[in-house]
C-alpha positions in Angstrom: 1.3 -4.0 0.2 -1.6 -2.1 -0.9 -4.8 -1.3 0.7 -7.0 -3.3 -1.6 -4.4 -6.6 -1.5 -4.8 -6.2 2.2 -8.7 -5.7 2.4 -9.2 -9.0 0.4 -6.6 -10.9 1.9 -7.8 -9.7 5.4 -11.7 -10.8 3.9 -10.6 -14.3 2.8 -8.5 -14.8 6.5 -11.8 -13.8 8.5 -14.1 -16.1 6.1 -11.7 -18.9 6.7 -12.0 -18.4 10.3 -15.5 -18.0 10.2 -15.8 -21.4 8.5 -13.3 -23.2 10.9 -15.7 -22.3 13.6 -18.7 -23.4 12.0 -17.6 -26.2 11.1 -16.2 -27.0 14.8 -19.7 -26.5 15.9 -19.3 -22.8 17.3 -22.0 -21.2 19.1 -22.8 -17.6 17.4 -21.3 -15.6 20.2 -17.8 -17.5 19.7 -17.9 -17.3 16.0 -18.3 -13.7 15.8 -15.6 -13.0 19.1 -13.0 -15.0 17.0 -13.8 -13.0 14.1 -13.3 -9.6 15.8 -9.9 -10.6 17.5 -8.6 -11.9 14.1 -9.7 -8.8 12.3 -8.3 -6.8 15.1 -4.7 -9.0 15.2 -4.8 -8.5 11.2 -5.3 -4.5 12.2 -2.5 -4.3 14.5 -0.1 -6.1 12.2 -0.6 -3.9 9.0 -0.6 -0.9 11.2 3.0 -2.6 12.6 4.0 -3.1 8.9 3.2 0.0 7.8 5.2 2.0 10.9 8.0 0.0 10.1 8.5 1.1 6.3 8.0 4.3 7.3 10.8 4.4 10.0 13.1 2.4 7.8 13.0 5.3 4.8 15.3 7.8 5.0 14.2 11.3 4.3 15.1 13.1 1.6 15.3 16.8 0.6 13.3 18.6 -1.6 16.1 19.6 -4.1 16.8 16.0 -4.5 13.1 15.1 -5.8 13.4 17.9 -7.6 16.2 16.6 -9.4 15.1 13.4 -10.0 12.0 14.8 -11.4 14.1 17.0 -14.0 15.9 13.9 -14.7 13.3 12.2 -15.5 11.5 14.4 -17.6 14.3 15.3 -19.7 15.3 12.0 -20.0 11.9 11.3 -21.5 12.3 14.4 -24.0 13.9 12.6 -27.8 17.9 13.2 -28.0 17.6 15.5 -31.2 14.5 17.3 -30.0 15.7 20.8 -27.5 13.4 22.8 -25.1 13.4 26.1 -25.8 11.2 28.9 -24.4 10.5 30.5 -27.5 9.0 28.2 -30.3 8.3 29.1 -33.9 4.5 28.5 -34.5 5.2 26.8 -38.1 
């Protein structure tokens, strides 16, 4: 999940619970305590989130990006066109 998808899904979770509690006839002090543990719960569980796709990825070594990368560029390059170092300027 991306950071903005999780900002404005985190906003529209803290509206809702500032709603419920107006609505329920909340005093100020409980409205804005609910608030702050939900924001902090939501916290905590994209920080959790986020550990665990890091710890699940296995690491790769440089010469393998490297050769992905190659890959991919040459893969991009047209099947009659060549690279070459030295190019005629006509």
């Amino acid at each position: 999940m991306s950071l903005p998808k999780f900002i404005v899904g985190m906003m529209f979770a803290l509206a809702i619970v500032i709603g419920w509690s107006y609505f329920d006839g909340a005093p100020l002090g409980t409205i804005v305590l609910r608030t702050v543990v939900c924001a902090v719960i939501i916290q905590a569980g994209y920080f959790l989130l986020i550990f665990a796709m890091i710890g699940t990825t296995t690491p790769t070594s440089a010469g393998k990006v490297r050769e992905t990368d190659r890959g991919t560029i040459l893969n991009k390059v047209a099947e009659g066109e060549k690279l070459s170092a030295r190019r005629s300027l006509h």
